[in-house]
Residue, then its C-alpha position, 0 to 999 in steps of 0.5 A: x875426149x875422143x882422142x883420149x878414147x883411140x889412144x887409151x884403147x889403141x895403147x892397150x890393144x897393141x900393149x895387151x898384144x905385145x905383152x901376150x907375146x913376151x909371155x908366150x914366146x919364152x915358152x915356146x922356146x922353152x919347149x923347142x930347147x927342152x926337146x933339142x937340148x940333147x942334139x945340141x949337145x950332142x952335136x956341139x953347137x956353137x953358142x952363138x949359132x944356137x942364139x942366131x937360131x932362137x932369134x929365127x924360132x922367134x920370128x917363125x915361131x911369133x908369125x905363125x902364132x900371132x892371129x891366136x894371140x891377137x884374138x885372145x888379146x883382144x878378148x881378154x883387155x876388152x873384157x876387162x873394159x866390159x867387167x869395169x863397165x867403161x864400155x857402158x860409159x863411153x857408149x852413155x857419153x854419146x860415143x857410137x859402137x862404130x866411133x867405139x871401134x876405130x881404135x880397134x881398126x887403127x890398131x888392126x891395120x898397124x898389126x896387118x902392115x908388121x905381119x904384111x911386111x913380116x910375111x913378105x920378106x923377114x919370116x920367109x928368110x928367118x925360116x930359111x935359116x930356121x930350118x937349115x940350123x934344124x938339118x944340119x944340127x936338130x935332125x938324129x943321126x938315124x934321120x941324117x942317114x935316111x935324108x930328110x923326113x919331108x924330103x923323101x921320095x921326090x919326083x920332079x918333071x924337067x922340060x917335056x922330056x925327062x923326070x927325075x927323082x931322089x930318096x932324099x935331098x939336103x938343101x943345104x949341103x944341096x945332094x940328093x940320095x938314090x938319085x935317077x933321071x929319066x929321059x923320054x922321046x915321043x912317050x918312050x924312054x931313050x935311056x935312064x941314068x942312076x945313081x947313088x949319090x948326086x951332089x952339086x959341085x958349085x965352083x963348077x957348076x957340074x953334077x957329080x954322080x956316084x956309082x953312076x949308071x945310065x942305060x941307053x935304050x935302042x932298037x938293037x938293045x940296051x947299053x949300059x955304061x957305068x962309073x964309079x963317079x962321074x961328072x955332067x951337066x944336067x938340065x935342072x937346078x938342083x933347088x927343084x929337089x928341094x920339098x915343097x913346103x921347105x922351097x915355100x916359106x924360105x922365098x920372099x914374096x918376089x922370089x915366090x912368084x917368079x918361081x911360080x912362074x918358072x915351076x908352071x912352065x915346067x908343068x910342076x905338080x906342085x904348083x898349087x902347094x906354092x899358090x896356097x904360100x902365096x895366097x896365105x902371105x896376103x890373107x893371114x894379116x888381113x885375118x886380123x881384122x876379122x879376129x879383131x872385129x869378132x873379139x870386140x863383139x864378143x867380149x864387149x858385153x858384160x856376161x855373167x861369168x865374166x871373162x872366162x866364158x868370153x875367152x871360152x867362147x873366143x877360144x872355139x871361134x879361134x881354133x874353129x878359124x885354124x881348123x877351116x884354113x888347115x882343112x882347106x889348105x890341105x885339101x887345095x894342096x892335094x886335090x883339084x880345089x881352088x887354091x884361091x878359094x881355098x885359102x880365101x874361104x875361112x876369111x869370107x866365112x868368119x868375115x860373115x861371122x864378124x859382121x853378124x856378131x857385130x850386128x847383135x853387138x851393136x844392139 
């Protein structure tokens, strides 16, 4: 009787979910391709590349919405399970409310190892190719002149010595517009190099500088030495330019860390923006549990006005969850705040949430 239970809810927490899942993202790619449809044109996409780059929306698109789609997956076949009164009769046959939600944490715990390991390695490259297919065909021409929206006027401090900065940067064509390094000695500037255009020439491993102008600063004056074009060795990889956001979801969990690492030797004031990736690469899945265990304890119930006041309901807690990790993100990325609390708080919060909710559940 037990194993017909666990295999009867678990086929449909998992079926419920996939099928939300098979309804929603078609329409998110409905709606990315009614807005992009004239760039694509425009730019004449190969066919090909424009199904590469939907298979890539739909992993980027799936793993940012899964945790909403659970909850109202949940919400919704449980409801069901209440509306049928076949709660009632597993509970009437002896069955605990625990023993009642085993299934529910298998199936948690199989949704939290995909979305884990998803996270971890196949989003990060998805979204790699994600927003490259974005820059170079998705983006106006006004925009394509101006550099990338999110990648203007960048700074970067490189050893202890020198700070550059970019109007913006091309990740994939990696060079950088309105380009100036400055290099400083005991607090105080040695000389300053500029340039219009600083692109990265692979097969030898050089920086090329137009209109190139560095000022030399001396006791006895300043010099100034200018090119047309000139090629150097800089001292920084030209990934740094990179935005922050951008740099974040397009490394795997491993690529993630020992750039941390490298990004907190260079004294980075970015770093807080990579903990808070990091962290959330571990506590998005695990908020699948809590979303779980809060939609069992408020659809398990049978209410008067059946299902749509659970999902209403569900729907305030959902969002409420999104609104406390996009607040406090925000806030470690642009303040002092603890990544780690930050990023950890709305899971500990709803977490007590679950737990008292399914406490009155239980009753």
């Amino acid at each position: 009787m037990l194993k017909i239970l666990d295999w009867y809810i678990l086929k449909r927490y998992l079926g419920t979910f996939v099928t939300l899942f098979i309804l929603f993202i078609p329409i998110g790619i409905m709606a990315n391709l009614a807005e992009k449809i004239d760039n694509i044109l425009e730019n004449e996409v190969p066919f090909l590349d424009v199904l590469v780059f939907y298979g890539n929306f739909t992993i980027h698109f799936a793993y940012a919405l899964f945790p909403l789609l659970l909850f109202i997956s949940v919400i919704w076949f449980t409801s069901k399970l209440a509306n049928k009164t076949e709660i009632i009769a597993f509970l009437s046959s002896g069955v605990s409310f625990n023993r009642f939600l085993r299934p529910y944490i298998i199936g948690a715990t199989i949704v939290t190892f995909i979305s884990l390991l998803s996270g971890m390695y196949i989003v990060p490259k998805a979204s790699k190719a994600f927003n490259e297919f974005n820059d170079q065909y998705l983006r106006s021409s006004r925009s394509r002149k101006q550099g990338l929206k999110n990648s203007t006027n960048l700074y970067r401090k490189v050893g202890d010595n020198e700070l550059i900065y970019a109007h913006g940067f091309y990740p994939k064509e990696k060079y950088a517009l309105r380009f100036t390094l400055e290099h400083f000695e005991e607090n105080k500037m040695t000389y300053k190099i500029s340039a219009t255009r600083l692109k990265y020439i692979e097969k030898d491993s050089v920086f090329r500088l137009s209109n190139y102008v560095k000022r030399t600063i001396t006791d006895s004056g300043d010099i100034i030495e200018k090119k047309k074009t000139h090629d150097t060795i800089l001292n920084f990889d030209i990934d740094q330019l990179t935005p922050v956001s951008y740099v974040a979801e397009t490394l795997t969990y491993p690529e993630l860390k020992q750039f941390m690492k490298e990004e907190e030797k260079r004294g980075s004031p970015n770093l807080n923006a990579y903990k808070v990736i990091s962290y959330k690469r571990w506590s998005l899945p695990v908020s699948a549990y809590i979303l779980t265990i809060i939609a069992v304890a408020v659809s398990s119930m049978k209410k008067r006005g059946g299902m749509g006041v659970n999902l209403a309901f569900g729907l305030v807690i959902a969002f409420g969850f999104v609104f406390f990790d996009k607040v406090f993100g925000t806030m470690a990325i642009q303040s002092d705040f603890s990544p780690l609390i930050a990023v950890w708080f709305p899971n500990t919060v709803f977490a007590i949430l679950a737990l008292y909710l399914l406490a009155r559940a239980r009753r």
